[in-house]
Backbone as XML, in Angstrom:
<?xml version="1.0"?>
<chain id="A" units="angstrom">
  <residue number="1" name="UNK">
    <atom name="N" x="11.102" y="-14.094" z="43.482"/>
    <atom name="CA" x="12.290" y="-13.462" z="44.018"/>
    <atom name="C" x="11.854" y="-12.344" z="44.961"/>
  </residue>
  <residue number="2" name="UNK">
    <atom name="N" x="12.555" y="-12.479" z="46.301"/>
    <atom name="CA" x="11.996" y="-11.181" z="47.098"/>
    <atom name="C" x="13.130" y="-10.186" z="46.690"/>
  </residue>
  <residue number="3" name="UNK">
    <atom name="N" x="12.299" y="-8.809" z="47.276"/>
    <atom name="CA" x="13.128" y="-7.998" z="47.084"/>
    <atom name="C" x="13.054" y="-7.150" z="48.744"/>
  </residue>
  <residue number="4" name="UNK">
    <atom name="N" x="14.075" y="-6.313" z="49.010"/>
    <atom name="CA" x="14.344" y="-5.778" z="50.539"/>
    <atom name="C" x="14.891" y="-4.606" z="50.345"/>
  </residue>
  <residue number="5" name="UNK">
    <atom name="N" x="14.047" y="-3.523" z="50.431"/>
    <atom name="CA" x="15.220" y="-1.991" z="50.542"/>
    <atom name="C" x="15.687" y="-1.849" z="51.935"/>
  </residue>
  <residue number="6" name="UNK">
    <atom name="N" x="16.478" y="-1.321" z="52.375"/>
    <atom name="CA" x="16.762" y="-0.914" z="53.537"/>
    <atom name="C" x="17.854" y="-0.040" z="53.240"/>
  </residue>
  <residue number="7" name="UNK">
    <atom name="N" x="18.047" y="1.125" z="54.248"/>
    <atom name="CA" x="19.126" y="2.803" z="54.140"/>
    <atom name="C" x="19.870" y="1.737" z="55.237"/>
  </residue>
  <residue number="8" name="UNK">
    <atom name="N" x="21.337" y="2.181" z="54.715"/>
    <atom name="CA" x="22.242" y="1.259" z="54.753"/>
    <atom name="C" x="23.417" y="2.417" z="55.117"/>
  </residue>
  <residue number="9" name="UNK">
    <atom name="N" x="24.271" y="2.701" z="56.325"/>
    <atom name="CA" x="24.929" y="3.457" z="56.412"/>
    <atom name="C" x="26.381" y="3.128" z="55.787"/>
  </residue>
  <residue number="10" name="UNK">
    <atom name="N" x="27.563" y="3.764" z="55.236"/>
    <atom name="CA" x="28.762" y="3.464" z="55.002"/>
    <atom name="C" x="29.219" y="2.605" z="56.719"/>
  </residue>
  <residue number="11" name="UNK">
    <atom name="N" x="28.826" y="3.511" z="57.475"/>
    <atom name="CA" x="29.251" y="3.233" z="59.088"/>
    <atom name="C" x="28.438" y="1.936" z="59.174"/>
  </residue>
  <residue number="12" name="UNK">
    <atom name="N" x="27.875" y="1.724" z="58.997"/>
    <atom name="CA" x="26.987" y="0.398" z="59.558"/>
    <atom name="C" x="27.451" y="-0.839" z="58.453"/>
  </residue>
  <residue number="13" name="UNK">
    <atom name="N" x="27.982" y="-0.768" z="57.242"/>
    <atom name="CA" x="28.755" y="-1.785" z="56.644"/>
    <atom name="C" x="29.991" y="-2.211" z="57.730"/>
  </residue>
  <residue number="14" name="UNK">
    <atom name="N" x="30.985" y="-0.568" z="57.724"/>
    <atom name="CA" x="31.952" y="-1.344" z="58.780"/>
    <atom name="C" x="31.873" y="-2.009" z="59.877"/>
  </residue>
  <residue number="15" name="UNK">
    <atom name="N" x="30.700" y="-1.909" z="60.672"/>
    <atom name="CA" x="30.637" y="-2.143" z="61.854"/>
    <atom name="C" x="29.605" y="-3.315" z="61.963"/>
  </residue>
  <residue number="16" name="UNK">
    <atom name="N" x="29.184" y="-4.445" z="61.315"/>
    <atom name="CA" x="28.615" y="-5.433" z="61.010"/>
    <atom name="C" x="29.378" y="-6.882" z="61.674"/>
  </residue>
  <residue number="17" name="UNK">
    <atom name="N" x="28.941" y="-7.456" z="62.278"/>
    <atom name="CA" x="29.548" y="-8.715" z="62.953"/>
    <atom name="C" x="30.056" y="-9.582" z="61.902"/>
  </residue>
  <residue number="18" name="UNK">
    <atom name="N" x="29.526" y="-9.953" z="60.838"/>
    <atom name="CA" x="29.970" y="-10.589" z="59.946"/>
    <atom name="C" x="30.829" y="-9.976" z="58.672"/>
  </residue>
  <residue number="19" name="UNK">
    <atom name="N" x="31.679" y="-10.018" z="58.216"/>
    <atom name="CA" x="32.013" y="-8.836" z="57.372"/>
    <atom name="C" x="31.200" y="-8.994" z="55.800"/>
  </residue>
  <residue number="20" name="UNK">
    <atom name="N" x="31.389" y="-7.847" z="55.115"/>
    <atom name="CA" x="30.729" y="-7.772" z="53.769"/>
    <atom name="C" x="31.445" y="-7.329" z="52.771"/>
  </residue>
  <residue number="21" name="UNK">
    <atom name="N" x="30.981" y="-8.265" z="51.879"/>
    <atom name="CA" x="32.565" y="-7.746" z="50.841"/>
    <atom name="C" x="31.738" y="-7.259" z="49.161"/>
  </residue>
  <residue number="22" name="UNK">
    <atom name="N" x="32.309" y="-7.017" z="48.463"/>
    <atom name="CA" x="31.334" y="-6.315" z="46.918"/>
    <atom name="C" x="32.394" y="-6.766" z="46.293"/>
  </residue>
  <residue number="23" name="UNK">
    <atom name="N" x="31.398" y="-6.942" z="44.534"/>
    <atom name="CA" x="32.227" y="-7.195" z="43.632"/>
    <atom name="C" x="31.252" y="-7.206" z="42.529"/>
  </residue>
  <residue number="24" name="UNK">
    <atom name="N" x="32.296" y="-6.305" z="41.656"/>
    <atom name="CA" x="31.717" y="-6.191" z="40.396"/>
    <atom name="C" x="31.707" y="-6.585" z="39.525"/>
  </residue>
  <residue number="25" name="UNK">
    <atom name="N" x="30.213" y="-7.588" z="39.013"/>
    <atom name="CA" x="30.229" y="-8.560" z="38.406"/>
    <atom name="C" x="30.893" y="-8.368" z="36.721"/>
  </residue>
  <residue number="26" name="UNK">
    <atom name="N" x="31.465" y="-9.302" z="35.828"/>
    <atom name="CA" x="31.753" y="-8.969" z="34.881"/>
    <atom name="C" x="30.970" y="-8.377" z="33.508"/>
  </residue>
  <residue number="27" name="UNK">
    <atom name="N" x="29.599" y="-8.388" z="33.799"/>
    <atom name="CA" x="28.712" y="-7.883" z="33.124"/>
    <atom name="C" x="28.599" y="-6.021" z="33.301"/>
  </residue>
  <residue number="28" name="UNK">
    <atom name="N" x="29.556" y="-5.553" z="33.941"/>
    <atom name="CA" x="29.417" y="-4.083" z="34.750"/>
    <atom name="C" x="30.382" y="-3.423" z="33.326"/>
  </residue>
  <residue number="29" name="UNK">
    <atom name="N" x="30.125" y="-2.125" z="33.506"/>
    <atom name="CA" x="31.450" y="-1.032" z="32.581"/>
    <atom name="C" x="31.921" y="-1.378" z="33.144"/>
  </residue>
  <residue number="30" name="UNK">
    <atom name="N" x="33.349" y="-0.724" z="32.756"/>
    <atom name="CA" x="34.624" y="-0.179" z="33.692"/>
    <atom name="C" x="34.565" y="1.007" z="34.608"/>
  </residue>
  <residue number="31" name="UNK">
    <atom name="N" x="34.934" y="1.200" z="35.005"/>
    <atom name="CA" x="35.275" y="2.787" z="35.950"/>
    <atom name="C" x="35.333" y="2.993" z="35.144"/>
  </residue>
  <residue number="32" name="UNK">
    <atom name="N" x="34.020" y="4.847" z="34.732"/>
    <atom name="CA" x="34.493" y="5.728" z="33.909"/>
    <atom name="C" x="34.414" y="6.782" z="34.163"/>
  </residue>
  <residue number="33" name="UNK">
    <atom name="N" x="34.301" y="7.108" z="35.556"/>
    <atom name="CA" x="33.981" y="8.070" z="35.928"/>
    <atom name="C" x="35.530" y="9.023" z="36.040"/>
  </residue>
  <residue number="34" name="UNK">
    <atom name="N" x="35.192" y="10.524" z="35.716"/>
    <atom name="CA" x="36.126" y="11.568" z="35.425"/>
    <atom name="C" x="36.161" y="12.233" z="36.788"/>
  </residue>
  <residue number="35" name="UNK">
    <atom name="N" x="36.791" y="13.196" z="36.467"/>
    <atom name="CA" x="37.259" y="14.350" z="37.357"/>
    <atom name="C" x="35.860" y="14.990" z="37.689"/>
  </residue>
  <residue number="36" name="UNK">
    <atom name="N" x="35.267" y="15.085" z="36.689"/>
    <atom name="CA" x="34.191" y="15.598" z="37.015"/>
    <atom name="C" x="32.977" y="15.121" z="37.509"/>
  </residue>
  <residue number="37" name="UNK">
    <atom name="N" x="32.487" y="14.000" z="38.023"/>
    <atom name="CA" x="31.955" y="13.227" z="38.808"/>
    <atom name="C" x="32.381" y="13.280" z="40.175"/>
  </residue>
  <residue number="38" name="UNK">
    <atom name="N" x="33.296" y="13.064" z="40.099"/>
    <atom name="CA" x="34.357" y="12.627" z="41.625"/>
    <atom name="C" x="34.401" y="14.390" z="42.148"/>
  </residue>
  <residue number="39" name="UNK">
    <atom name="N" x="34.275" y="15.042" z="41.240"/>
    <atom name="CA" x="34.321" y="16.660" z="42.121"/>
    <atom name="C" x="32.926" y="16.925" z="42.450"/>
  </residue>
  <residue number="40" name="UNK">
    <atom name="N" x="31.775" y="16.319" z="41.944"/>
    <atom name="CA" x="30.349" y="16.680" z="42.332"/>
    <atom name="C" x="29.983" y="14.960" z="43.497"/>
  </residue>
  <residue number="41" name="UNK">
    <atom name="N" x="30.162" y="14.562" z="43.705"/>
    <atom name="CA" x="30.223" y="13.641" z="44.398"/>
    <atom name="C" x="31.596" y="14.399" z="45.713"/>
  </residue>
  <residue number="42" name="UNK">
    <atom name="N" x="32.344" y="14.832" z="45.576"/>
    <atom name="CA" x="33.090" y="15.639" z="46.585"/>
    <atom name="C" x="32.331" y="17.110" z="47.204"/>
  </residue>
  <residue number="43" name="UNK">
    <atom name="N" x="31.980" y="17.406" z="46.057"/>
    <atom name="CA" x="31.058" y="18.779" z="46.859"/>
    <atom name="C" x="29.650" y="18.361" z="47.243"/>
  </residue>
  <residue number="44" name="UNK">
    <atom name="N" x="28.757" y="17.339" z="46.775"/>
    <atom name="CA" x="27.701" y="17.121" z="47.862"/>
    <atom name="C" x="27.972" y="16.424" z="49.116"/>
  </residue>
  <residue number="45" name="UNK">
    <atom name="N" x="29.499" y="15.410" z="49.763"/>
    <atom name="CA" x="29.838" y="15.547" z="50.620"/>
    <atom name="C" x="29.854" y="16.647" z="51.714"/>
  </residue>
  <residue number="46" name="UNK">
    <atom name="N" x="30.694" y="18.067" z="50.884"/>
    <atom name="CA" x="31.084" y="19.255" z="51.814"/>
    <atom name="C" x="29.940" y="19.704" z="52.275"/>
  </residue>
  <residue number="47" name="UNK">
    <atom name="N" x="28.592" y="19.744" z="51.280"/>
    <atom name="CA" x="27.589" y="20.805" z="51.247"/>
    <atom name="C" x="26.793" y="20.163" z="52.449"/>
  </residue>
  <residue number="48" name="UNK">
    <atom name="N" x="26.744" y="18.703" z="52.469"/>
    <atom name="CA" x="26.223" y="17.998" z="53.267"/>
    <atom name="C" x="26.737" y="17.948" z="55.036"/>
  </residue>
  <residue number="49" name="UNK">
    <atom name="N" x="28.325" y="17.994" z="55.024"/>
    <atom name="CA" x="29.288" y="18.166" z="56.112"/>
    <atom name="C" x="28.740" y="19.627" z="56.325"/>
  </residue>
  <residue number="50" name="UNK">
    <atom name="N" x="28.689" y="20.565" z="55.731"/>
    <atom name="CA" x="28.618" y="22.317" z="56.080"/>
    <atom name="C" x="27.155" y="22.698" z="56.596"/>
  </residue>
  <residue number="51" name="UNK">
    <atom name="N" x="26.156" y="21.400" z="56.044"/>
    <atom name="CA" x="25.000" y="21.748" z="56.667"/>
    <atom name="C" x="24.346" y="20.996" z="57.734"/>
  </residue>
  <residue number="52" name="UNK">
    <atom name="N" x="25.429" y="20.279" z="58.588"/>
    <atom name="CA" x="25.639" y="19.849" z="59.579"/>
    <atom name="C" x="24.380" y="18.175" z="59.830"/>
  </residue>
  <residue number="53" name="UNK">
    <atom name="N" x="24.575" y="18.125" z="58.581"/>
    <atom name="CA" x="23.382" y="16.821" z="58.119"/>
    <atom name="C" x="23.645" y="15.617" z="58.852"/>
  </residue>
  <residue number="54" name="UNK">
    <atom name="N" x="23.073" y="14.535" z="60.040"/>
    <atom name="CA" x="23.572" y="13.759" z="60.173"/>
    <atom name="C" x="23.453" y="12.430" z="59.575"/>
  </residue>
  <residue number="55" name="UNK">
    <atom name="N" x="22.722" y="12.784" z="58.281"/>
    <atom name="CA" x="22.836" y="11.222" z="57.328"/>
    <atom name="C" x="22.514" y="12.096" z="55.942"/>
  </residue>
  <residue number="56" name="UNK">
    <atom name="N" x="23.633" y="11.699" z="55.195"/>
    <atom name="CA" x="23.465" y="12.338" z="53.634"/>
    <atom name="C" x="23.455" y="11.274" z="52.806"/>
  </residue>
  <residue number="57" name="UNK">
    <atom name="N" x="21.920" y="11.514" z="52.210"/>
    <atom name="CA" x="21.689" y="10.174" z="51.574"/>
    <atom name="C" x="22.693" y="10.267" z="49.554"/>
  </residue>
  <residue number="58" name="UNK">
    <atom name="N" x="23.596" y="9.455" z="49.622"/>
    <atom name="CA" x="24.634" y="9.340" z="48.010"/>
    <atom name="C" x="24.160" y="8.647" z="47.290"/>
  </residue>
  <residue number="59" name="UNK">
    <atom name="N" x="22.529" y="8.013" z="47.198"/>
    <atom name="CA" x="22.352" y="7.670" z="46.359"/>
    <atom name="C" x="21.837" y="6.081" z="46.325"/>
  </residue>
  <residue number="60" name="UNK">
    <atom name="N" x="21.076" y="5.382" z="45.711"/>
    <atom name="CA" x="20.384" y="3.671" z="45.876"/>
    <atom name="C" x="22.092" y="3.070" z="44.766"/>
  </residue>
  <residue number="61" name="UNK">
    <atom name="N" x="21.691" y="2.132" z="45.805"/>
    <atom name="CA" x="22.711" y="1.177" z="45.378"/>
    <atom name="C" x="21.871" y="-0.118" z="45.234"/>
  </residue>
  <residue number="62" name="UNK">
    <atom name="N" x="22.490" y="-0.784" z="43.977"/>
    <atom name="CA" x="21.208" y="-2.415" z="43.826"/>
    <atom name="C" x="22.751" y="-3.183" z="44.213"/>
  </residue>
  <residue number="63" name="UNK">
    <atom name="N" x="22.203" y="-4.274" z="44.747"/>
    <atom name="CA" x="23.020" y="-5.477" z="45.029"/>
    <atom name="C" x="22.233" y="-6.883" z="45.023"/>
  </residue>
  <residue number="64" name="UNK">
    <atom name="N" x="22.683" y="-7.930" z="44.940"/>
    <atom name="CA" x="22.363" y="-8.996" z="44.911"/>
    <atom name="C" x="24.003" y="-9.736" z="45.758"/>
  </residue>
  <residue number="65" name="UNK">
    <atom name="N" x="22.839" y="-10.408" z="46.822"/>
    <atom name="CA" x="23.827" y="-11.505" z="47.744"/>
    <atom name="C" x="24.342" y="-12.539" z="47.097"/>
  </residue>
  <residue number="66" name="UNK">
    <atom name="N" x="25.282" y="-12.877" z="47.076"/>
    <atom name="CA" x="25.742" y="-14.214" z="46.459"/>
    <atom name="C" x="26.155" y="-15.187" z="47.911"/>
  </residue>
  <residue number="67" name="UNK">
    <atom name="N" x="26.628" y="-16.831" z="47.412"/>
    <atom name="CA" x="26.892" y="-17.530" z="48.333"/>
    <atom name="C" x="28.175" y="-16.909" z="48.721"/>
  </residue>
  <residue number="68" name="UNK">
    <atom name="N" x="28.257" y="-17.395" z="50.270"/>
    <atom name="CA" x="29.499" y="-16.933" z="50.451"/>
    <atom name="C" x="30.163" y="-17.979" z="51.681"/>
  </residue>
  <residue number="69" name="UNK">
    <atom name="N" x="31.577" y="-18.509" z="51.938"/>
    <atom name="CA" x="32.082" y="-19.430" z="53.407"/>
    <atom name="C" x="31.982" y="-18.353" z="54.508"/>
  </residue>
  <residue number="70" name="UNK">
    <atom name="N" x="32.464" y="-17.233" z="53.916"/>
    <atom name="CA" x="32.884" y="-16.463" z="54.716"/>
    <atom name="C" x="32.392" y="-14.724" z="55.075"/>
  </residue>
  <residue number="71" name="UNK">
    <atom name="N" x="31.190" y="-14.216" z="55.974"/>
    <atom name="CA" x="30.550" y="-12.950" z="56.193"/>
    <atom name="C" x="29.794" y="-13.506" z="54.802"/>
  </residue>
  <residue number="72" name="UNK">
    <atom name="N" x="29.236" y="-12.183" z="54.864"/>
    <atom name="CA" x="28.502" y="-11.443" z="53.038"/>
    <atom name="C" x="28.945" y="-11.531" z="52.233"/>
  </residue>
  <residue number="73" name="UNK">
    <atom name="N" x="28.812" y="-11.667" z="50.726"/>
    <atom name="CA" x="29.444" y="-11.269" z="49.649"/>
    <atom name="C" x="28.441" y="-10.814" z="49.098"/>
  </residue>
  <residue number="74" name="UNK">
    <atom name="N" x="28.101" y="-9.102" z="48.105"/>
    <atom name="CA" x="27.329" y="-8.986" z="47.396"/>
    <atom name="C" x="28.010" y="-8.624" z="46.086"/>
  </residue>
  <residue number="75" name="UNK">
    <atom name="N" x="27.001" y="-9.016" z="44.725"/>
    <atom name="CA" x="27.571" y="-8.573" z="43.770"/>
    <atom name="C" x="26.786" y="-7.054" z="43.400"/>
  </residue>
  <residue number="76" name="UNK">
    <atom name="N" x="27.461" y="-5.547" z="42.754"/>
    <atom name="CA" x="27.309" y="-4.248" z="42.649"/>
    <atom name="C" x="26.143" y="-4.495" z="41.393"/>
  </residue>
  <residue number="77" name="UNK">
    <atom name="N" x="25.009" y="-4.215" z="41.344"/>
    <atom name="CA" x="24.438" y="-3.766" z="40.007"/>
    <atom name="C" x="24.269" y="-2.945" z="39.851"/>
  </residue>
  <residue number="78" name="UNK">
    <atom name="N" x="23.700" y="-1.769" z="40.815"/>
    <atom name="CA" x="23.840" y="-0.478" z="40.070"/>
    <atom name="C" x="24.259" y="0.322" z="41.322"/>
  </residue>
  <residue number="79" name="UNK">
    <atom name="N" x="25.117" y="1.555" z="40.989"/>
    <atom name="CA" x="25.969" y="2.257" z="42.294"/>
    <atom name="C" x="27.220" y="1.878" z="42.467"/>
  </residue>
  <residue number="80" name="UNK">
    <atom name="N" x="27.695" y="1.123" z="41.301"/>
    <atom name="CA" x="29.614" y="0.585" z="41.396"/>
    <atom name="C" x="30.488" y="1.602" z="40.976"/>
  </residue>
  <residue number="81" name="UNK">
    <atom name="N" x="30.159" y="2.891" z="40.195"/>
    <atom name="CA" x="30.639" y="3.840" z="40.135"/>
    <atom name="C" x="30.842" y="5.193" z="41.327"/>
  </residue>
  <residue number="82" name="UNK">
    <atom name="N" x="29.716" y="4.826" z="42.150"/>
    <atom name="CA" x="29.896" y="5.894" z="43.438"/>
    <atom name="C" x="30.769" y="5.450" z="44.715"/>
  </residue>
  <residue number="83" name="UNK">
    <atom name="N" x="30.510" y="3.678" z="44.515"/>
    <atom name="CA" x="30.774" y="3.075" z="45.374"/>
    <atom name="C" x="32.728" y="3.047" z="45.358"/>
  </residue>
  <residue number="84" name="UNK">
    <atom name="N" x="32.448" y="2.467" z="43.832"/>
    <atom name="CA" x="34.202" y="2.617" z="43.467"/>
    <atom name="C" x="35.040" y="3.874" z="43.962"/>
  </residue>
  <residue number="85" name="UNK">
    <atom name="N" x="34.069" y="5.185" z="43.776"/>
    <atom name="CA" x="34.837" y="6.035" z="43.939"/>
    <atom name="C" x="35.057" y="6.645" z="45.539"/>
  </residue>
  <residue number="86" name="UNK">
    <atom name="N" x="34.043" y="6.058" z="46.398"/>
    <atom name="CA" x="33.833" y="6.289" z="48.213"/>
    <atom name="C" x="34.844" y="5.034" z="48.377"/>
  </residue>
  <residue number="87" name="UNK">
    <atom name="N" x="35.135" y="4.205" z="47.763"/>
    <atom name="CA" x="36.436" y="3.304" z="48.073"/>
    <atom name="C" x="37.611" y="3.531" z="47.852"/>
  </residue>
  <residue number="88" name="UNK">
    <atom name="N" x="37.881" y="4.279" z="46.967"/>
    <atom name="CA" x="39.294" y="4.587" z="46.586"/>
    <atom name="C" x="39.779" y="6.008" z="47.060"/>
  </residue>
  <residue number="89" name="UNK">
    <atom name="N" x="38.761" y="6.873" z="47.620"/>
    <atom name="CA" x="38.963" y="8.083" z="48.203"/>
    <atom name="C" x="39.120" y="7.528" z="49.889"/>
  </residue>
  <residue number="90" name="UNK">
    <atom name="N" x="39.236" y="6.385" z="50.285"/>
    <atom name="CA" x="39.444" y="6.044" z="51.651"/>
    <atom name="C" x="41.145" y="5.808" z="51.675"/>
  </residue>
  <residue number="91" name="UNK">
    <atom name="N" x="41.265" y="5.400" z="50.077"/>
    <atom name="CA" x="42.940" y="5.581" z="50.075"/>
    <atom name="C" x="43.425" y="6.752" z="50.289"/>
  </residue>
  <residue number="92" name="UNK">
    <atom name="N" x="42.847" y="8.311" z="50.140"/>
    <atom name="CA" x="43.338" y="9.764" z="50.673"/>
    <atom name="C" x="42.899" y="9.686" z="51.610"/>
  </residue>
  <residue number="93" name="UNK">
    <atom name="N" x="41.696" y="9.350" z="51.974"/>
    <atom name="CA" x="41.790" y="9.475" z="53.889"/>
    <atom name="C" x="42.047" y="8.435" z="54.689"/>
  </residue>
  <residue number="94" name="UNK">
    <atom name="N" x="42.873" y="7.752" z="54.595"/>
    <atom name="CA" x="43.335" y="6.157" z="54.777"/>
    <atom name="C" x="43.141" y="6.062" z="56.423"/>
  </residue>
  <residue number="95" name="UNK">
    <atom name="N" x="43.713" y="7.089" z="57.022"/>
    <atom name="CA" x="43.394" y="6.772" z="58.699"/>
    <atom name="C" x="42.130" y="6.935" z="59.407"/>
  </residue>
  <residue number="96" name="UNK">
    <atom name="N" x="41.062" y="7.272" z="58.750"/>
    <atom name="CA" x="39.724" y="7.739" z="59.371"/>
    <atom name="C" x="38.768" y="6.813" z="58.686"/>
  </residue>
  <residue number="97" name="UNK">
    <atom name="N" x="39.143" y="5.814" z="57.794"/>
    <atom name="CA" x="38.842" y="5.536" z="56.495"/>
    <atom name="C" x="39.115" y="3.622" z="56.526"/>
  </residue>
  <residue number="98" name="UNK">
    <atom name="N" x="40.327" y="3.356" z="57.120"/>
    <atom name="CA" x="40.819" y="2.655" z="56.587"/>
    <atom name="C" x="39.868" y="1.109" z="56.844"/>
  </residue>
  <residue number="99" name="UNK">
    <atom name="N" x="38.754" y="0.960" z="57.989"/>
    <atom name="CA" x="37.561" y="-0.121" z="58.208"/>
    <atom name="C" x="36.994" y="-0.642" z="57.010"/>
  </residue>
  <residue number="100" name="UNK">
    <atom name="N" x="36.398" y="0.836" z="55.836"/>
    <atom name="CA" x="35.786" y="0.304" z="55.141"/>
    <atom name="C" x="36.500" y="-0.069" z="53.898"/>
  </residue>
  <residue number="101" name="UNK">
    <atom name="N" x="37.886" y="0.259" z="54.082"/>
    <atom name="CA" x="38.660" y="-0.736" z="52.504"/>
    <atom name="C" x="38.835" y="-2.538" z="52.916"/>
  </residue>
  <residue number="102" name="UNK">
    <atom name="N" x="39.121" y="-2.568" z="54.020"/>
    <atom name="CA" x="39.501" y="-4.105" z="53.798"/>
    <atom name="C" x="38.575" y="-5.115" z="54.927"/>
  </residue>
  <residue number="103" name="UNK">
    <atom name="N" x="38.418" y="-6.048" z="55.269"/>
    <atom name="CA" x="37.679" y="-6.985" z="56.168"/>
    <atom name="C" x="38.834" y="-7.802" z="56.404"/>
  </residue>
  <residue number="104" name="UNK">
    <atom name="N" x="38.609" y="-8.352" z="57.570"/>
    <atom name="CA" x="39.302" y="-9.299" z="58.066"/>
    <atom name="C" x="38.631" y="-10.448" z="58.460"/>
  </residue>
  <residue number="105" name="UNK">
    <atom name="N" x="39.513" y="-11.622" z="57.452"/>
    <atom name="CA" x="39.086" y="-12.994" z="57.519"/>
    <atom name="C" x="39.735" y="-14.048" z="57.733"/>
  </residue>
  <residue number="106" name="UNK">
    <atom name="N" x="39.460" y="-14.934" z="58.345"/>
    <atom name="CA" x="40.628" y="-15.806" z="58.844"/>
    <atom name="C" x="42.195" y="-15.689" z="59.405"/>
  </residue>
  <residue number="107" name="UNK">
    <atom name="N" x="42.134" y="-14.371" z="59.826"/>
    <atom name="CA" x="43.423" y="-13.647" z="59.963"/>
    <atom name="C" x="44.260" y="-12.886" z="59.132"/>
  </residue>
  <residue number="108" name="UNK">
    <atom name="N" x="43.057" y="-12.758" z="58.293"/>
    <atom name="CA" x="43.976" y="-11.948" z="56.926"/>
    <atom name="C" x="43.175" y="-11.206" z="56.416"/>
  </residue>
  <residue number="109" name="UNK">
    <atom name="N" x="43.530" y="-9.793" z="56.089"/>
    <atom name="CA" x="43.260" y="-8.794" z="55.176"/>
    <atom name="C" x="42.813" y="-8.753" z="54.163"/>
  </residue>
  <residue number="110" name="UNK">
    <atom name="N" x="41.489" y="-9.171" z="54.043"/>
    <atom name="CA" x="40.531" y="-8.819" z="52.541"/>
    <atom name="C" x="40.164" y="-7.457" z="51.452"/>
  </residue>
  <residue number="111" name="UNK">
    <atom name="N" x="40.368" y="-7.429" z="50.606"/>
    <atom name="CA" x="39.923" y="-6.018" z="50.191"/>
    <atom name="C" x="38.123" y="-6.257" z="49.951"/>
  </residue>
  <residue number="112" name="UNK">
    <atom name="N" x="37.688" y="-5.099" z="50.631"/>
    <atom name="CA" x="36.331" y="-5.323" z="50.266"/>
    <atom name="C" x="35.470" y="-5.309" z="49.079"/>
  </residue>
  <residue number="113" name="UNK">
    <atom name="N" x="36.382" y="-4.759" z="48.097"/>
    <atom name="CA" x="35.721" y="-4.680" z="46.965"/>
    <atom name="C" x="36.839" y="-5.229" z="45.824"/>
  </residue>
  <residue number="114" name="UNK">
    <atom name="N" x="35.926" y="-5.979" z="45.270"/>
    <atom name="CA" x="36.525" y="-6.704" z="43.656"/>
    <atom name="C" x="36.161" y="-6.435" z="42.827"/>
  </residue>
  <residue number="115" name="UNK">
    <atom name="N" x="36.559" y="-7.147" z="41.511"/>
    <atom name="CA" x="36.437" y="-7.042" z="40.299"/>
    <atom name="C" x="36.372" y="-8.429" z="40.081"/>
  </residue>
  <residue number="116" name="UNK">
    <atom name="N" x="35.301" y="-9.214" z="39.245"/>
    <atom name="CA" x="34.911" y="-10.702" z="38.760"/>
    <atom name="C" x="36.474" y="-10.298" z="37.092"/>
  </residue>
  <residue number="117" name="UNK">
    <atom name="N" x="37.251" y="-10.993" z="36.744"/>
    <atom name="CA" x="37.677" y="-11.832" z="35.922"/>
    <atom name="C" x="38.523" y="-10.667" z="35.766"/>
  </residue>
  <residue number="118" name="UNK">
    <atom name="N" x="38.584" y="-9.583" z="36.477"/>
    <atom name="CA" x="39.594" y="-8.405" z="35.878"/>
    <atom name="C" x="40.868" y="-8.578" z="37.156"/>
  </residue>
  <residue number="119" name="UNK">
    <atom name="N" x="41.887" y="-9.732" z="36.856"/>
    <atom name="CA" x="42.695" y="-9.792" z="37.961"/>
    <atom name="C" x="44.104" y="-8.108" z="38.112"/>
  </residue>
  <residue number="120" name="UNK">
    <atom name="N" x="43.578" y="-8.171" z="36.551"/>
    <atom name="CA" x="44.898" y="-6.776" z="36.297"/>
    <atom name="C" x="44.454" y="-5.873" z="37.279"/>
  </residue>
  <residue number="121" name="UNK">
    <atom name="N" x="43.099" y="-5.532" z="37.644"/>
    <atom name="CA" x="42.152" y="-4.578" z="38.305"/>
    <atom name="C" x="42.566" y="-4.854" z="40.053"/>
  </residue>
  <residue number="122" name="UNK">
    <atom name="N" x="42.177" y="-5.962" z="40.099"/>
    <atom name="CA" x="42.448" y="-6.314" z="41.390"/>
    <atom name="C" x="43.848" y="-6.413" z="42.050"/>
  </residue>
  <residue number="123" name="UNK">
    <atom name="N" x="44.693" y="-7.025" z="40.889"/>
    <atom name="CA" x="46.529" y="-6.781" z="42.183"/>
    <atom name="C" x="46.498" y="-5.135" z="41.879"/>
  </residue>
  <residue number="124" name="UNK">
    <atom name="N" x="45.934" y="-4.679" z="41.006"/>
    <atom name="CA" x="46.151" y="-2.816" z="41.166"/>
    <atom name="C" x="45.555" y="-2.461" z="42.633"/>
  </residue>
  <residue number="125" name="UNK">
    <atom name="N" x="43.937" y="-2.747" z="42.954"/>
    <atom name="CA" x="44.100" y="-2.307" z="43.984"/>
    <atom name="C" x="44.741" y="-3.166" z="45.474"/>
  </residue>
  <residue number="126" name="UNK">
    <atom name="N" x="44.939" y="-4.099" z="45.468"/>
    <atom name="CA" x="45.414" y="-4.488" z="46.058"/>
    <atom name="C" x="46.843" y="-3.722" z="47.103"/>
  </residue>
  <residue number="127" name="UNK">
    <atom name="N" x="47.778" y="-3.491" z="45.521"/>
    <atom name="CA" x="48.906" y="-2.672" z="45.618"/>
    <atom name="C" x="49.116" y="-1.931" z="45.960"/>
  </residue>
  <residue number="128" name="UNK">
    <atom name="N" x="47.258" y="-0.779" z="46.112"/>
    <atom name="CA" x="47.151" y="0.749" z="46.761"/>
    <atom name="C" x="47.546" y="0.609" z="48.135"/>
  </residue>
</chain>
C-alpha cells in the first residue's frame, strides 16, 4: 500500500477541477466535540488571522480514496472532528464560505461531506 503526504489547502480543495467529497466512514465516533474545542479551534484561527500568517497549518488529516463515478471521494480517518467542525462553521460564514460546503455534480448540489449509514445525520445537514 503506498502512502502520499501532501499540505493540502482548505482553498485548494475548493478550487480543484474535479470535485472532492468526504465521508465518514461508519467505523468513526460521532461528533463529540463541545464548546470547548470549537472555541480553541476558533482562537487558533484569530491568533493565526492577527499574526498575519499566510498558511495556518489545523492539523494532519488521514484519508483514504475510495472509488468514485464522479470527482474524488475520500473516506475521514483521522481529522473528522476538525474537519466536521471547519464545515459546519461555513454555515455562519455561508457567503465567503459557501465553495467548500457543497460540489457540483451533474447539475446538482452535493454536500461535501457525509456520514456512511447515519441517514438521520445526513437529511440534518442537508436541511442546514
Amino acid at each position: 500500500m503506498a502512502y502520499d503526504s501532501q499540505l493540502i489547502s482548505l482553498a485548494e480543495i475548493v478550487e480543484k477541477e474535479e470535485s472532492w467529497t468526504f465521508n465518514v466512514p461508519i467505523y468513526q465516533r460521532l461528533y463529540v466535540w463541545g464548546s470547548d474545542e470549537v472555541k480553541t479551534l476558533l482562537d487558533d484561527l484569530v491568533n493565526a488571522y492577527e499574526r498575519d500568517e499566510d498558511l495556518f497549518f489545523l492539523g494532519g488529516t488521514l484519508v483514504v480514496e475510495q472509488p468514485s463515478n464522479h470527482g474524488r471521494k475520500f473516506e475521514l480517518i483521522d481529522g473528522q472532528q476538525r474537519f466536521t467542525t471547519l464545515w459546519m462553521l461555513c454555515h455562519v460564514w455561508r457567503r465567503a464560505l459557501e465553495p467548500f460546503l457543497t460540489v457540483k455534480e451533474g447539475g446538482e448540489n452535493l454536500l461535501r461531506l457525509g456520514f456512511a449509514i447515519r441517514p438521520t445525520v445526513n437529511r440534518y445537514l442537508k436541511s442546514l
